[in-house]
C-alpha positions as CSV (number, residue, x, y, z in Angstrom):
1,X,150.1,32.9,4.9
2,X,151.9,34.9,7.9
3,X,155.4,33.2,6.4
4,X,154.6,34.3,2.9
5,X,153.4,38.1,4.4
6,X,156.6,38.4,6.0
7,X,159.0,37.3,3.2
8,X,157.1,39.6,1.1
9,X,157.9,42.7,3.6
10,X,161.1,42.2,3.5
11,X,161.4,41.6,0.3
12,X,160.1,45.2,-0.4
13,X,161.9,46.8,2.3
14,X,165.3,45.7,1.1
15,X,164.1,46.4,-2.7
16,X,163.1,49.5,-1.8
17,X,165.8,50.6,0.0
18,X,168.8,49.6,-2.5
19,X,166.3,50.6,-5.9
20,X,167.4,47.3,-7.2
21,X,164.8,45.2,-9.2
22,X,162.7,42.3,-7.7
23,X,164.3,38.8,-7.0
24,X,163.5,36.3,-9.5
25,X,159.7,34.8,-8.4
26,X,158.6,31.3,-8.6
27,X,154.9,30.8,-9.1
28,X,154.2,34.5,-8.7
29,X,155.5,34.5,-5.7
30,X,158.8,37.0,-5.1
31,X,161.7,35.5,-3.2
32,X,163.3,37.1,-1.0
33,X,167.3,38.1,-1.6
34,X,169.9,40.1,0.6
35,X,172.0,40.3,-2.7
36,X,171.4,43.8,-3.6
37,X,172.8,45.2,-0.1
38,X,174.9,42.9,0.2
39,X,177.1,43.8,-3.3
40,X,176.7,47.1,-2.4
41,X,178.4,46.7,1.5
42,X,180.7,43.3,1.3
43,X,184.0,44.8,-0.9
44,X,183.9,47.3,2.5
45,X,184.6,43.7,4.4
46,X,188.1,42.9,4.3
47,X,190.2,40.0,5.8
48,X,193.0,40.2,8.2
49,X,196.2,37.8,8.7
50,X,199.5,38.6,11.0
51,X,202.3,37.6,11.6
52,X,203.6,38.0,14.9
53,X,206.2,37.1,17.6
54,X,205.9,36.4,21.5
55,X,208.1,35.5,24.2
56,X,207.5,32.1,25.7
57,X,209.3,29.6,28.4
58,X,210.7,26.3,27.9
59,X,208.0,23.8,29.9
60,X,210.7,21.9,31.4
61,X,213.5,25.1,31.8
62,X,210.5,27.1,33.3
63,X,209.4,24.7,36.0
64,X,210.9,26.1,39.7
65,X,212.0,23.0,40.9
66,X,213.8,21.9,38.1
67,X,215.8,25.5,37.4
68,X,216.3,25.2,41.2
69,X,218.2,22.1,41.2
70,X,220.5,22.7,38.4
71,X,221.0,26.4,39.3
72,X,219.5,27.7,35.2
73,X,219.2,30.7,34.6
74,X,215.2,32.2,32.9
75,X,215.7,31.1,29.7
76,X,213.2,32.7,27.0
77,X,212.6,32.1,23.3
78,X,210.4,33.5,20.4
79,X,208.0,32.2,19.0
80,X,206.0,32.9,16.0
81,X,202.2,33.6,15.8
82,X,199.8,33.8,13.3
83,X,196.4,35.1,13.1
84,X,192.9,35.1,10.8
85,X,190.6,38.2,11.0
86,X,188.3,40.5,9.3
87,X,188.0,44.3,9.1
88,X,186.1,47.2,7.7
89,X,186.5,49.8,6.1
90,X,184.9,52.9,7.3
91,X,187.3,55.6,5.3
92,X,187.8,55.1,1.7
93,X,190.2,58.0,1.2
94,X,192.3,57.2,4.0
95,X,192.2,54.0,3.9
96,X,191.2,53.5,7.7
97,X,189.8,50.0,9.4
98,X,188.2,48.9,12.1
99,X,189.3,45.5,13.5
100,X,189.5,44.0,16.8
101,X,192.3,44.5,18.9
102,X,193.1,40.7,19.8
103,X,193.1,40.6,15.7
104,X,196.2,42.5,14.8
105,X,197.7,42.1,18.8
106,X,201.1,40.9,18.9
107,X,201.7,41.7,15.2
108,X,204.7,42.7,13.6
109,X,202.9,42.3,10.1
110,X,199.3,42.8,9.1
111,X,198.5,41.8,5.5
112,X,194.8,42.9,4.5
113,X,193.1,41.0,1.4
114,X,190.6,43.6,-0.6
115,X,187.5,41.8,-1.6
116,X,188.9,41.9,-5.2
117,X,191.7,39.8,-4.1
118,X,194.4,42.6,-3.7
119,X,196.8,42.4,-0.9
120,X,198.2,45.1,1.2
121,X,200.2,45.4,4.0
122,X,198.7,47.4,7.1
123,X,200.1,49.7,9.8
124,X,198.4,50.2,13.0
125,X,197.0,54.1,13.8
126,X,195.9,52.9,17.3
127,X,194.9,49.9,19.8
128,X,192.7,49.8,22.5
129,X,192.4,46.6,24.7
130,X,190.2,47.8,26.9
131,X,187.0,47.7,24.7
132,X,189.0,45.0,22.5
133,X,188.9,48.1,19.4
134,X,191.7,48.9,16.8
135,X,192.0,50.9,13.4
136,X,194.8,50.1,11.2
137,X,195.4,52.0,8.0
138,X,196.1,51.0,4.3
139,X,197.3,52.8,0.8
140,X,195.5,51.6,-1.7
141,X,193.1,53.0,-4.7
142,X,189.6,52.0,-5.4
143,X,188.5,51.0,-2.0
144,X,184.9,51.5,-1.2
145,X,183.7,51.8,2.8
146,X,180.6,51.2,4.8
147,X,178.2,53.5,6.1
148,X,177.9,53.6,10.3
149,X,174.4,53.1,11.6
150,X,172.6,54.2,14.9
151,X,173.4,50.9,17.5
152,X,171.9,52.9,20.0
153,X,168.1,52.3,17.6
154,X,168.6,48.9,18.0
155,X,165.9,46.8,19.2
156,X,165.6,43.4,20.0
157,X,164.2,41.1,16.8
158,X,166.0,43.4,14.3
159,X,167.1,41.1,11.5
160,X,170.8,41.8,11.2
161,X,174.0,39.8,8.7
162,X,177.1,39.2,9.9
163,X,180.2,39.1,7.1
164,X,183.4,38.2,8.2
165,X,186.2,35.1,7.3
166,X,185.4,32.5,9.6
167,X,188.1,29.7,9.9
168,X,189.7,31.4,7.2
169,X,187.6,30.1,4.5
170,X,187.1,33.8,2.7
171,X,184.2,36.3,3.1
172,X,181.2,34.4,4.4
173,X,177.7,35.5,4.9
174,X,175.1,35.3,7.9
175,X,172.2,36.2,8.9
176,X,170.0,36.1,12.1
177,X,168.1,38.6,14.3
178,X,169.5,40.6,17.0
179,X,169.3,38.2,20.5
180,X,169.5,41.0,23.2
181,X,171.2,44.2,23.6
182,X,173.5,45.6,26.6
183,X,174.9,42.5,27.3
184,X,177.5,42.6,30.2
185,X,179.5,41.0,32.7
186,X,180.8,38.4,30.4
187,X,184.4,39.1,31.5
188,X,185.7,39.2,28.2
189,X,186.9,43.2,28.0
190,X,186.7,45.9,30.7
191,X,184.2,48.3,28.7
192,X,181.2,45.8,27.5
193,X,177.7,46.5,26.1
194,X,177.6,43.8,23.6
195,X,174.9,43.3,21.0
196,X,173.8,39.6,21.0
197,X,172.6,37.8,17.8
198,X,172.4,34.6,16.2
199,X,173.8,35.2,13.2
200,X,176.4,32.3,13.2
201,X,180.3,33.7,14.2
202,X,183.1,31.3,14.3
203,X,186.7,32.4,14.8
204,X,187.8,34.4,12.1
205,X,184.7,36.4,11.9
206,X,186.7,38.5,14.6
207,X,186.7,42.5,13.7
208,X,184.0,41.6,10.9
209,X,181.0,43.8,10.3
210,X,177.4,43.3,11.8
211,X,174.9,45.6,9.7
212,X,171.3,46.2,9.1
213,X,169.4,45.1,6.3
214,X,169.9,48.7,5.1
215,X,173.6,47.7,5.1
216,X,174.9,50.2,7.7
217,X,177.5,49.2,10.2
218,X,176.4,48.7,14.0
219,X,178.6,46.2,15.3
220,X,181.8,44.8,15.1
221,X,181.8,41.2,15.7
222,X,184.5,40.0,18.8
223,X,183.2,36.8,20.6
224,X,180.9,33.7,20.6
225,X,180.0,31.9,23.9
226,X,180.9,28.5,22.1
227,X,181.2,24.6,22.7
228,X,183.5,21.6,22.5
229,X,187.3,21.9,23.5
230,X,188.6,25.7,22.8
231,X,185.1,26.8,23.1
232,X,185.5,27.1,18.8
233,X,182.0,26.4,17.7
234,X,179.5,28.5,17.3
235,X,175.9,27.6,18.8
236,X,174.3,30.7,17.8
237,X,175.5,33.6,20.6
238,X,177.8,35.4,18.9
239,X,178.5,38.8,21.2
240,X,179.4,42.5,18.5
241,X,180.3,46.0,20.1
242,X,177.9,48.3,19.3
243,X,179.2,50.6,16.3
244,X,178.2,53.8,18.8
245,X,180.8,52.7,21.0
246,X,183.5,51.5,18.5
247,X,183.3,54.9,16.3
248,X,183.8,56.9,20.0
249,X,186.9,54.9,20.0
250,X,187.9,55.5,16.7
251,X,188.1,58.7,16.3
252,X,190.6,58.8,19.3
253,X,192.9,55.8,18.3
254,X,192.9,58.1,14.8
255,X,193.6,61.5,16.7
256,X,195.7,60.6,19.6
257,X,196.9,56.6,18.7
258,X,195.5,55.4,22.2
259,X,192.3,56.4,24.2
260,X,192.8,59.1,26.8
261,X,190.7,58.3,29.3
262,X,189.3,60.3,32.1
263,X,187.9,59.3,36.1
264,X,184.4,60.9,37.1
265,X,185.4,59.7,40.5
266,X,182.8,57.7,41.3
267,X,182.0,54.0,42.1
268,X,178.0,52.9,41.9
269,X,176.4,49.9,42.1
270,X,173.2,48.5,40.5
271,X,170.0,49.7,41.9
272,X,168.0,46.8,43.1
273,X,164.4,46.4,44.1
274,X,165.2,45.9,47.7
275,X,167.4,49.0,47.7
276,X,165.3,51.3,46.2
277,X,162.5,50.3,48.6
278,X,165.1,51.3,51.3
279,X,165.8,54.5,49.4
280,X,162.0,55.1,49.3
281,X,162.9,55.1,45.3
282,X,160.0,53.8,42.6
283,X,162.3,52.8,39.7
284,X,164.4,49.9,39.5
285,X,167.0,51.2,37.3
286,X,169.9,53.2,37.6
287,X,173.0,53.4,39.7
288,X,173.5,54.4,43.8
289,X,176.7,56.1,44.6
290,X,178.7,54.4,47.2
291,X,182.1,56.0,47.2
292,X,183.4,59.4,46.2
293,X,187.0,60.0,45.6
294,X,188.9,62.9,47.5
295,X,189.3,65.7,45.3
296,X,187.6,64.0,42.2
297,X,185.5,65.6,39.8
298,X,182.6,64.1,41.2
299,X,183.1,65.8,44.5
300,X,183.7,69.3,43.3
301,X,180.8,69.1,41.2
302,X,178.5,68.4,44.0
303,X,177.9,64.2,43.5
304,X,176.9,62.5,47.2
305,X,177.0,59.4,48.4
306,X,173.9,57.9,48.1
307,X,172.9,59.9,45.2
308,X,170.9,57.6,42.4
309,X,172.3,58.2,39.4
310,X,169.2,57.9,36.7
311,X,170.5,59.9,33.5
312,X,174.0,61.1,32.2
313,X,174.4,63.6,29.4
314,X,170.4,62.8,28.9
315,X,171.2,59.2,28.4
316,X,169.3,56.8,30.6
317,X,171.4,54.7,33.5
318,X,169.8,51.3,33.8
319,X,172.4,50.1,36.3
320,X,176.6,50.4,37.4
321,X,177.6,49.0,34.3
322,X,176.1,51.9,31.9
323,X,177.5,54.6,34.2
324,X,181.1,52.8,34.0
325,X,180.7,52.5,30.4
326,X,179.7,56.1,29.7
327,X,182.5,57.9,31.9
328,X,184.6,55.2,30.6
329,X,184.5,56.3,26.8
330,X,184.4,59.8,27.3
331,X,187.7,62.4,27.0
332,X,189.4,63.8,29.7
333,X,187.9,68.0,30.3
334,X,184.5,66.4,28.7
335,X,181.4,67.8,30.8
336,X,179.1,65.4,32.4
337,X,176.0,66.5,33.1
338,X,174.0,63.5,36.0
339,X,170.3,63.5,36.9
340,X,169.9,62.0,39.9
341,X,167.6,61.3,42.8
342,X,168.7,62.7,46.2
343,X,166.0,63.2,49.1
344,X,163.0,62.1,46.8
345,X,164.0,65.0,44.6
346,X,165.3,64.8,41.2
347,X,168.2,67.5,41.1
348,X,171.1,68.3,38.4
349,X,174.8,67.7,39.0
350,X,177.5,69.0,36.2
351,X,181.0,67.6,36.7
352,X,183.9,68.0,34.4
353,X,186.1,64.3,33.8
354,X,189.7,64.6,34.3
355,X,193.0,62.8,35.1
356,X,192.9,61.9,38.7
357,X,195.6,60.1,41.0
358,X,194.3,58.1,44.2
359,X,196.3,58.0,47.8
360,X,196.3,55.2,49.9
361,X,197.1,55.5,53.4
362,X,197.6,53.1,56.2
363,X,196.2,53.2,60.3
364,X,195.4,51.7,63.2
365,X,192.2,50.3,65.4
366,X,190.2,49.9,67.8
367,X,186.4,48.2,68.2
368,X,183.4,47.5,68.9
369,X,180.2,45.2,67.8
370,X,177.8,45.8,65.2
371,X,175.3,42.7,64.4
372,X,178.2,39.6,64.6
373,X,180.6,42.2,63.3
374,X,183.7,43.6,65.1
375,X,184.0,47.0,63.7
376,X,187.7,49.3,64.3
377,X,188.1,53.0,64.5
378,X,191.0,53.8,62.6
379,X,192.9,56.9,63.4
380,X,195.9,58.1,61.0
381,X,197.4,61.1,59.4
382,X,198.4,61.6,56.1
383,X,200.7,64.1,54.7
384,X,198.2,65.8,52.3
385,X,194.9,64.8,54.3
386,X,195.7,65.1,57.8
387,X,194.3,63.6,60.5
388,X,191.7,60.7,59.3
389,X,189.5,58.9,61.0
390,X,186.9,56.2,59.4
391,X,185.7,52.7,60.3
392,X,186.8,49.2,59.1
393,X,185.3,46.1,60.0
394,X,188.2,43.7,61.9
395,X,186.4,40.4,61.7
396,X,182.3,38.8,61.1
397,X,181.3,36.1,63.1
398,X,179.8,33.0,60.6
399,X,176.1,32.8,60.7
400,X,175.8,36.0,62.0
401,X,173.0,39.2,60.6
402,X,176.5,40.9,59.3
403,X,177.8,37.8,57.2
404,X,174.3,36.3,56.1
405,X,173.9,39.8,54.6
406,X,177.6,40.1,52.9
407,X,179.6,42.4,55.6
408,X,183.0,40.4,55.1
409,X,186.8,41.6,57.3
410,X,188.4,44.8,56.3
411,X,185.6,46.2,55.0
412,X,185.4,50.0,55.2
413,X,181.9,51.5,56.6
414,X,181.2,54.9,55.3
415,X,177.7,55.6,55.9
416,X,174.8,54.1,58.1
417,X,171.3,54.8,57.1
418,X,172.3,57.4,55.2
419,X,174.5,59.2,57.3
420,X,178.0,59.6,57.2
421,X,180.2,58.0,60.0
422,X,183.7,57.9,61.1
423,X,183.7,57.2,64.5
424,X,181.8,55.2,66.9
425,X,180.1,58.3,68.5
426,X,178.9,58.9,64.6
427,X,178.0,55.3,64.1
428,X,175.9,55.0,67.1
429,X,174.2,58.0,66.6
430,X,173.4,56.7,63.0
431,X,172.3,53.2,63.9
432,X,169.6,53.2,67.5
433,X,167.0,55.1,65.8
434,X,166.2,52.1,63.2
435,X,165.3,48.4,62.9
436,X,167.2,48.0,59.8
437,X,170.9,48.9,58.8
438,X,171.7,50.4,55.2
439,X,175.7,50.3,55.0
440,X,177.9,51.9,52.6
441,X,181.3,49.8,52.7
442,X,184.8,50.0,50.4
443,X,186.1,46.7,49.5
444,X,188.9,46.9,47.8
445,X,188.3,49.1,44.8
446,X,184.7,48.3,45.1
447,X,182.3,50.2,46.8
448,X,178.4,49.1,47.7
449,X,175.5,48.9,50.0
450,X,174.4,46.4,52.3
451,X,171.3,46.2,53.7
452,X,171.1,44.3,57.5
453,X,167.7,43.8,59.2
């Protein structure tokens, strides 16, 4: 009875929705269909192939040894690629497509079959690797487009259908429910808030549409965590980009033919439970600011470090990620407006996001201990600085408080408990009051706390 209830809802929510008349029954009983939406929505589905050259090495000529001994020069040759896809069409009257970029990457042709069987041959308006997003444009008549949904309404259980051209085999139709939302981390681009479903992707279903079951557009299909050799199979986590994020795109691969991206000047990390205790925070979601670039927007606006980022531009941070993502997609002289937590108070920061260039500058030490940790005062000047003084860590004993809790060589200390500190007077002064250290270090480009007690 609760399988028959449900078929039956949807059954009148997709009837209802496209006006089209009920499913054929069997024994008075109505069966459910996606047909209606689905003729409505799939001629905006199109497939992609290319054709495509890159430069590759002879596997004996290449090897160092072997061009060593015989004194050969690099030798290179082409060699030609080919590639399946899908696409959609989001503008009729201008013909314009969203695809992926690894889809049409490489391509020095990009032929596009219509769902009526019409071929046409593509150009490409604009490519972003970053968040793996491309739009390529057609001439052609008669072309009918998809409507763009809300991703950012999506919940987790939402029936979804994914249409694409998986192993090349021609428009194909699946359905499933949406698996989780926000995904990250996965490593496969450098902007990433994937929705999850199990609506079966293969390869081929690459730059393919993900919809409702009210037939609007809120993904773009891109990856599958798969099995077997080549990882090609699908085992039900397929991985789309939300449509929010691909339409921000979009519309500057269509304006400018590349995404202009702007810094914020900030690097955060995730707020964890044992950090916000240490921050004498409740909430276990947003993002702690632990570096602040010289002259960045961030610092002229008034952004601290140790600040807990909770909202930008009204938008809830749940951790680093979203706060990357966010400045990420957003256009150089955009405002940003951050709530965050400083003090125990809850206070508003406004920063504009612009182009910014980062100095490096070299120095010189000297030490002292701090829990198994040798810890160096450098001293330099720098042309545009001045004088500059800061701390670096110049080795960690193994075993010791400092490495059990993550304080690894040529880290950079900024702050202790809070308190800003570049010398050892500074540090000192920062550290003997309290049983516990909270450090804010540079590694590299990344910047975090570390918590030694």
């Amino acid at each position: 009875m609760i399988l028959k209830s449900l078929l039956l809802t949807v059954v009148i929510f997709i009837t209802g929705q496209s006006h089209a008349a009920l499913p054929i029954a069997v024994d008075g009983q109505a069966l459910p269909s996606l047909a209606p939406m689905l003729e409505k929505i799939t001629p905006a589905v199109v497939n992609i192939s290319t054709r495509g050259k890159i430069l590759v090495r002879n596997s004996i000529l290449s090897d160092p040894l072997f061009k060593r001994f015989f004194n050969l020069p690099d030798i290179q040759s082409e060699k030609e690629t080919m590639s399946l896809g899908s696409g959609v069409i989001v503008d009729a009257s201008n013909g314009y497509i969203l695809t992926n970029n690894h889809v049409i990457e490489d391509a020095i042709e990009i032929t596009v079959t219509l769902r009526d069987g019409r071929e046409v041959t593509a150009e490409v308006l604009g490519r972003d690797p970053d968040t793996d997003i491309a739009v390529i444009k057609i001439n052609a008549k008669h072309l009918k487009s998809i409507s763009l949904g809300d991703s950012s309404h999506l919940r987790v259980g939402d029936f979804v259908v994914a249409i694409g051209n998986p192993y090349g085999l021609g428009q194909t139709v699946t359905s499933g429910i949406v698996s989780a939302l926000g995904r990250s981390g996965l490593g496969i681009e450098s902007y990433e808030d994937f929705i999850q479903t199990d609506a079966s992707i293969n390869v081929g279903n690459s730059g393919g549409a993900l919809v409702n079951l009210r037939g609007e557009l809120i993904g773009i299909n891109t990856a599958i965590l798969g099995s077997g050799e080549g990882n090609q199979g699908s085992i039900g986590i397929g991985f789309a980009i939300p449509i929010n994020m691909a339409s921000d795109i979009m519309s500057q691969l269509i304006e400018y033919g590349e995404v202009k991206r702007g810094r914020l000047g900030v690097n955060a990390q995730d707020l964890t439970p044992e950090l916000a205790k240490a921050f004498n925070i409740d909430s276990t979601q947003g993002a702690i600011v632990t570096q602040i670039e010289q002259g960045s927007p961030a610092q002229k606006g008034g952004v601290k470090v140790g600040d807990v980022i909770i909202k930008a531009n009204g938008r809830r941070v749940r951790s680093s990620v979203d706060m990357h993502n966010l400045v990420g997609l957003m256009r150089v002289d955009q405002n940003i407006e951050l709530e965050v937590i400083r003090g125990g108070r809850v206070i508003l920061v406004k920063a504009t996001i612009q182009q910014m260039e980062i100095v490096t500058v070299d120095g010189s030490e000297f030490s002292f201990r701090l829990a198994g940790a040798s810890i160096g005062e450098i001293k330099e000047t720098d042309i545009q600085e001045g004088k500059l003084e800061y701390l670096q860590v110049m080795a960690v004993e193994l075993d010791s408080q400092a490495w059990k809790t993550g304080l690894r060589k040529d880290d950079i200390i900024y702050s202790i408990n809070k308190q800003l500190v570049n010398t050892f007077e500074q540090a000192f002064a920062a550290a003997k009051s309290s049983r516990s250290l909270l450090i804010n270090i540079q590694r590299g480009n990344q910047a975090m706390y570390i918590l030694i007690k």
